[in-house]
C-alpha positions as a Markdown table, in Angstrom:
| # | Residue | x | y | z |
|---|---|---|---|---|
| 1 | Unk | 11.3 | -20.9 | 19.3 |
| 2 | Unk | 11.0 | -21.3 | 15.3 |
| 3 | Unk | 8.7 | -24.5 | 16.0 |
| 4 | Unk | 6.4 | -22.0 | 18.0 |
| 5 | Unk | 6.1 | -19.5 | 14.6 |
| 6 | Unk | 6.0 | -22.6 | 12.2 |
| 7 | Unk | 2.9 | -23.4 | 14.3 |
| 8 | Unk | 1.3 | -20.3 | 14.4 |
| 9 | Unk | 2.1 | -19.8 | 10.7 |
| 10 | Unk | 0.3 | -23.0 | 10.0 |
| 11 | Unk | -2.6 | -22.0 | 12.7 |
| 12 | Unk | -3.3 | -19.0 | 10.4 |
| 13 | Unk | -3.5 | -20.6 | 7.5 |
| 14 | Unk | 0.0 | -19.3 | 5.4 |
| 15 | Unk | 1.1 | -21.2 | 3.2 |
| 16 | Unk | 4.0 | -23.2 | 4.6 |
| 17 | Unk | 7.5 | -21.9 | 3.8 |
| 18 | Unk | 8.2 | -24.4 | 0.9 |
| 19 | Unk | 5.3 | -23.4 | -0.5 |
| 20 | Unk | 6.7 | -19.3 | -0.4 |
| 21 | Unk | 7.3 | -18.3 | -4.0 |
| 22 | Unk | 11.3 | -17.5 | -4.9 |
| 23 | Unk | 10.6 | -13.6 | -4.8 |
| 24 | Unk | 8.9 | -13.6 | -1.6 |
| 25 | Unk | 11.1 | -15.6 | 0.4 |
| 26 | Unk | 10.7 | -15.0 | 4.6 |
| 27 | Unk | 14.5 | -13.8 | 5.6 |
| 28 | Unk | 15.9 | -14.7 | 8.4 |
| 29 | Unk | 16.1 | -11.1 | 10.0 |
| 30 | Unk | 12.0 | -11.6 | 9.7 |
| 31 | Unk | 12.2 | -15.1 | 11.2 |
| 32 | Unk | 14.4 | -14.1 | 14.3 |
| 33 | Unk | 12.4 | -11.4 | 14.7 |
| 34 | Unk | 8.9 | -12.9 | 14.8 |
| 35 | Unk | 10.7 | -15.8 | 17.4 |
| 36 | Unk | 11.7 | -12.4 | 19.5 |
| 37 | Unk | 7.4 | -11.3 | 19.2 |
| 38 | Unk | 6.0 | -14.6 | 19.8 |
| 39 | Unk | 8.4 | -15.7 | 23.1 |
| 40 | Unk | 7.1 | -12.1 | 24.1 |
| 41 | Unk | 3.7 | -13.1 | 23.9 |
| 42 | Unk | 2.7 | -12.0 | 20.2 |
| 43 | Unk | -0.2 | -14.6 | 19.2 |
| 44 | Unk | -0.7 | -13.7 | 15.3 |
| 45 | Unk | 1.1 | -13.2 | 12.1 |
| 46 | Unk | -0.5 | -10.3 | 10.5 |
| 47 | Unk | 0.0 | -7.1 | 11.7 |
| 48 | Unk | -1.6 | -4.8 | 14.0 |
| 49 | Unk | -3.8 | -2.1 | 12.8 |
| 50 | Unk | -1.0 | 1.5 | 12.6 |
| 51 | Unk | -1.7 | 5.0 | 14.2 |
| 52 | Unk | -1.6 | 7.8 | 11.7 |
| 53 | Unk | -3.6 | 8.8 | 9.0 |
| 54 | Unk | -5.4 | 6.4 | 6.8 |
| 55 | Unk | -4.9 | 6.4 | 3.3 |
| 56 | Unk | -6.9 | 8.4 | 1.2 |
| 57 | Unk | -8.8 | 6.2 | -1.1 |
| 58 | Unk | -9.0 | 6.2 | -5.0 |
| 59 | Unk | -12.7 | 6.2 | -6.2 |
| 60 | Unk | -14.8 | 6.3 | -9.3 |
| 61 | Unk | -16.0 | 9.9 | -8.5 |
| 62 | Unk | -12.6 | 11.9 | -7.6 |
| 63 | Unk | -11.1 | 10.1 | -10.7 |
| 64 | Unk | -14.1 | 11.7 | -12.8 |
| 65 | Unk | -13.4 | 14.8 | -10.8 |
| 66 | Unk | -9.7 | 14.6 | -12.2 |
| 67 | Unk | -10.4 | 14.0 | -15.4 |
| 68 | Unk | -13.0 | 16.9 | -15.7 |
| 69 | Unk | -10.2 | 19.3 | -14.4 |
| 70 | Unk | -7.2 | 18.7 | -17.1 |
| 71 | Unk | -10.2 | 18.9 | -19.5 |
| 72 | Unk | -11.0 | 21.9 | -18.6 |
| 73 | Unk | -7.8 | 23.4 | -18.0 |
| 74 | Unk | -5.0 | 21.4 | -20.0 |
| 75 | Unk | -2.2 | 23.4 | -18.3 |
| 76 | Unk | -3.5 | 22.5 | -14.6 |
| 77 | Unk | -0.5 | 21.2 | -12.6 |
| 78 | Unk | -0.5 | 18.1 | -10.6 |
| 79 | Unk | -0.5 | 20.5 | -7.2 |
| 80 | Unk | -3.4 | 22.2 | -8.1 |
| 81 | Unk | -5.2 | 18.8 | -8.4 |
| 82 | Unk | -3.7 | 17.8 | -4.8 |
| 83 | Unk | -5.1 | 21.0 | -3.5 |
| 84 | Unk | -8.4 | 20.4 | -5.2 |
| 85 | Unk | -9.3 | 17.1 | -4.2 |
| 86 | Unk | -7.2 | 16.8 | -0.7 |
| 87 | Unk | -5.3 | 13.5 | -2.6 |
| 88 | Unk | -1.4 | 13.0 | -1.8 |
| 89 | Unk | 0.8 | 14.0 | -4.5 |
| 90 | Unk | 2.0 | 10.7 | -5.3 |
| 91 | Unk | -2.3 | 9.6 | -5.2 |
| 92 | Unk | -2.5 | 12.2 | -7.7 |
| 93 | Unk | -0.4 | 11.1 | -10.1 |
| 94 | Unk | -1.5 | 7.7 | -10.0 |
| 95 | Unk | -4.7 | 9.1 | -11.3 |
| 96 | Unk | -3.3 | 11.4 | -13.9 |
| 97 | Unk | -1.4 | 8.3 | -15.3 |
| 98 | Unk | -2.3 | 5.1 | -14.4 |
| 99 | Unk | -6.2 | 5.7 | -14.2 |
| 100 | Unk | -6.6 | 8.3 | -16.8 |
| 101 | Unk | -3.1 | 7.7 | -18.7 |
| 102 | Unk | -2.8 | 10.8 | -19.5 |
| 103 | Unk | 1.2 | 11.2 | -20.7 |
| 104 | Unk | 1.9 | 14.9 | -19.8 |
| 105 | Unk | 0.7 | 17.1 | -17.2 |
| 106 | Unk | 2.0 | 20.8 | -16.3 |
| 107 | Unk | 4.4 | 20.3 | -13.4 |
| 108 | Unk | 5.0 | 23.8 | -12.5 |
């Protein structure tokens, strides 16, 4: 069985497991679990595409958007951005202070 994933690691073009930074070693939970896919008829490594909703992208414009809104109305809270732009909360804050680095925003 792990000759079978070794193989289709290498078909796909993964670096082998020597290779596999410290950090980022495969566990062997993964390994017996991938030998568990493959004997089951699983031909590739990466993953299938996931039901659900698709992330909500960060762009140039909603960022500008953003930005226009805390300046002007520095007390604007973090939900009222969500609710403006249709962002997660978590997206939003990423934006606040990551993109913009703006320190402090009204959380109430």
């Amino acid at each position: 069985m792990l000759d079978r994933v070794v193989a289709v690691l290498a078909q796909s073009g993964d670096q082998p497991l020597s290779l596999v930074p410290v950090g980022k070693m495969i566990t062997k939970q993964m390994i017996w679990r991938w030998c568990h896919q493959f004997c089951n008829g699983r031909q590739q490594v990466r993953d299938k595409p996931r039901h659900g909703r698709p992330r909500t992208a960060i762009t140039d414009e909603k960022v500008i958007k953003v930005d226009d809104m805390i300046k002007t109305n520095w007390r604007i809270t973090i939900n009222e951005v969500v609710g403006e732009h249709g962002m997660g909360h978590q997206r939003s804050h990423k934006v606040v202070n990551d993109f913009l680095e703006y320190n402090k925003v009204s959380t109430r």
